[in-house]
HTML snippet that shows the backbone in 3Dmol.js (N, CA, C, O; Angstrom):
<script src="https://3Dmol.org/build/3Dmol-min.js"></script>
<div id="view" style="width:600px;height:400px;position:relative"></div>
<script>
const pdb = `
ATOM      1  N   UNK A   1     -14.284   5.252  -3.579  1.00  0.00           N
ATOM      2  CA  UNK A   1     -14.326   5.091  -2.119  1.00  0.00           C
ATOM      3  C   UNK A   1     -12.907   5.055  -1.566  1.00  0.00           C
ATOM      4  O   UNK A   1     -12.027   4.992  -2.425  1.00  0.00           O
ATOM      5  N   UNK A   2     -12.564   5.080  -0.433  1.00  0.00           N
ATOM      6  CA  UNK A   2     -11.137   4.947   0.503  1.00  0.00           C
ATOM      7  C   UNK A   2     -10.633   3.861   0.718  1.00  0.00           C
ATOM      8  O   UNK A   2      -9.613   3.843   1.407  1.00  0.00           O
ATOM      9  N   UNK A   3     -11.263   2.425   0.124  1.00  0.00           N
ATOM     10  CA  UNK A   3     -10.769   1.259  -0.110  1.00  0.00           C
ATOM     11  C   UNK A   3      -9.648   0.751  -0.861  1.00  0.00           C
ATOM     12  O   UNK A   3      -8.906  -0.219  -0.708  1.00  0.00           O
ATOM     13  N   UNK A   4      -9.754   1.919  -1.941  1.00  0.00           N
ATOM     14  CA  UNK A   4      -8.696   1.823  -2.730  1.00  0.00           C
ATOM     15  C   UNK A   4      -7.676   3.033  -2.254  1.00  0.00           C
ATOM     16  O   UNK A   4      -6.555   2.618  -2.546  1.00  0.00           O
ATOM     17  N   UNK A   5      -7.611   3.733  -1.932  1.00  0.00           N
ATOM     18  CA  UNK A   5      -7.186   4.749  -2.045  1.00  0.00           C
ATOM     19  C   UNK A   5      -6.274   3.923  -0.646  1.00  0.00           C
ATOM     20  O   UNK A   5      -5.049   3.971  -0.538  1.00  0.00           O
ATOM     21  N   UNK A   6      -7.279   3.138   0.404  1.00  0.00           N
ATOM     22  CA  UNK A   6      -6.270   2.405   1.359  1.00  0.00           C
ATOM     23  C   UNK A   6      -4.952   1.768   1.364  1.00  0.00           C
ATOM     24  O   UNK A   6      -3.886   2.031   1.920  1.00  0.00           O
ATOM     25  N   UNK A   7      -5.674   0.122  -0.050  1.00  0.00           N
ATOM     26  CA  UNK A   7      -4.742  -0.585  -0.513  1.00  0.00           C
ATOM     27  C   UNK A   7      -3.725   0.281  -1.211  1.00  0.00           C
ATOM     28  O   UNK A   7      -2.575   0.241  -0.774  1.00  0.00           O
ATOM     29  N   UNK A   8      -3.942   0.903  -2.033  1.00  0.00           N
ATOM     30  CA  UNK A   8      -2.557   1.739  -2.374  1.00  0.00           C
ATOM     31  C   UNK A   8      -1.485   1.816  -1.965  1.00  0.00           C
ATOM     32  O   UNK A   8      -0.403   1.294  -2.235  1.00  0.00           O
ATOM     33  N   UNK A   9      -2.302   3.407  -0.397  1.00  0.00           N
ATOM     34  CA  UNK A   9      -1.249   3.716   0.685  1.00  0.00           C
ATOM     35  C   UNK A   9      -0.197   2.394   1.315  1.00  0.00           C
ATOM     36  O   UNK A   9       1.012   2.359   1.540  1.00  0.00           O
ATOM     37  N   UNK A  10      -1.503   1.184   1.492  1.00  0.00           N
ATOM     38  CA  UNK A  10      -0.271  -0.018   1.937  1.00  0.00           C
ATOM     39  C   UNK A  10       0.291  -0.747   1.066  1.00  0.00           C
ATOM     40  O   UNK A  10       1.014  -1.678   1.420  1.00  0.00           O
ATOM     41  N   UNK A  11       0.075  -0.475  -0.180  1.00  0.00           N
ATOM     42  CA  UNK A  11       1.394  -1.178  -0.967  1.00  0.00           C
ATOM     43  C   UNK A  11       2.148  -0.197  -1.213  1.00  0.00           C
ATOM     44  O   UNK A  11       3.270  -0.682  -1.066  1.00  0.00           O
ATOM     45  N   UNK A  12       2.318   1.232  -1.586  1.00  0.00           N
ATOM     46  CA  UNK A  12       3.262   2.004  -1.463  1.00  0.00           C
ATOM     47  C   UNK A  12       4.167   1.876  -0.180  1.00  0.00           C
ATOM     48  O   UNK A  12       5.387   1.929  -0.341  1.00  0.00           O
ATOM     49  N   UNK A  13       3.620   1.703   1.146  1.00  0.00           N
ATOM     50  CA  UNK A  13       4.173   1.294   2.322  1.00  0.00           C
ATOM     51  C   UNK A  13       4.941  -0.188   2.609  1.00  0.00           C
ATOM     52  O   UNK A  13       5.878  -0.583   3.303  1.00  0.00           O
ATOM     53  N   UNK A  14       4.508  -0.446   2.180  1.00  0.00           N
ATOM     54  CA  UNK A  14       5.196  -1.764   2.030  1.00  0.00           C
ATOM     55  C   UNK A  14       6.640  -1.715   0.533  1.00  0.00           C
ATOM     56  O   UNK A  14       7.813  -2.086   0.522  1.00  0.00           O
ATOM     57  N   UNK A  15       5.972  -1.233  -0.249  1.00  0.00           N
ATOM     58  CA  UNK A  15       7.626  -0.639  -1.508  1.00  0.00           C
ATOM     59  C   UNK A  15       8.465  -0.300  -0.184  1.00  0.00           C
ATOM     60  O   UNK A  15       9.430  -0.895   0.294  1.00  0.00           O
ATOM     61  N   UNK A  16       7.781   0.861   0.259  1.00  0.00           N
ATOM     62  CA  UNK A  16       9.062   1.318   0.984  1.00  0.00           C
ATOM     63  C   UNK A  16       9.818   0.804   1.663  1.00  0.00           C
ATOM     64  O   UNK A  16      11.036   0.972   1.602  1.00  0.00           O
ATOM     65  N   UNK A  17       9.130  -0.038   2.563  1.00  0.00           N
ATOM     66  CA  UNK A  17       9.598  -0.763   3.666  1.00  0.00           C
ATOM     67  C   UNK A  17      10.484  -2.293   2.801  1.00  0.00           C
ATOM     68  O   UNK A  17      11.208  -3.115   3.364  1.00  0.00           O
ATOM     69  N   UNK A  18      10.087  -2.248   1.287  1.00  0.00           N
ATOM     70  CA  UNK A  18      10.587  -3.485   0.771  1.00  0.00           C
ATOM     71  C   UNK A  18      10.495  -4.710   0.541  1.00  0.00           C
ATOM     72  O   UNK A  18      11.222  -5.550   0.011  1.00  0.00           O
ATOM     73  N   UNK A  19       8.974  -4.703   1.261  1.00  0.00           N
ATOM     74  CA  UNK A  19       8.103  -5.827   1.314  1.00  0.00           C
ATOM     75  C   UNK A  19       7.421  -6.040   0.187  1.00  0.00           C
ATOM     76  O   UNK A  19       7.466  -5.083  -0.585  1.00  0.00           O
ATOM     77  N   UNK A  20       6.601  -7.268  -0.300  1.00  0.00           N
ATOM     78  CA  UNK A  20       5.782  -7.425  -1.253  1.00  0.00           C
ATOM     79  C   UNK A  20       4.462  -8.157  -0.598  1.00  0.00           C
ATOM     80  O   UNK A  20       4.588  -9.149   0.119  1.00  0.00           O
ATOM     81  N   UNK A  21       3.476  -7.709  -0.839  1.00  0.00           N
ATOM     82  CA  UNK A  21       2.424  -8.662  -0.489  1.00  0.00           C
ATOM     83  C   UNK A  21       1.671  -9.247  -1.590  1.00  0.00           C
ATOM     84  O   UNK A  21       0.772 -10.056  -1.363  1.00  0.00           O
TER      85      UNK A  21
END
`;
const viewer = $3Dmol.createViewer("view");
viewer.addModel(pdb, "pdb");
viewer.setStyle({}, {cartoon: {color: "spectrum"}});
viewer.zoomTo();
viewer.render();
</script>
């Protein structure tokens, strides 16, 4: 499903940005 495929996109987004959640 796109749930995961979501969380991914926002932890890759967040690497970038340098953040950790």
């Amino acid at each position: 499903s796109g749930e995961t495929n979501y969380k991914q996109r926002s932890i890759d987004r967040a690497r970038s940005n340098g953040e950790i959640y």
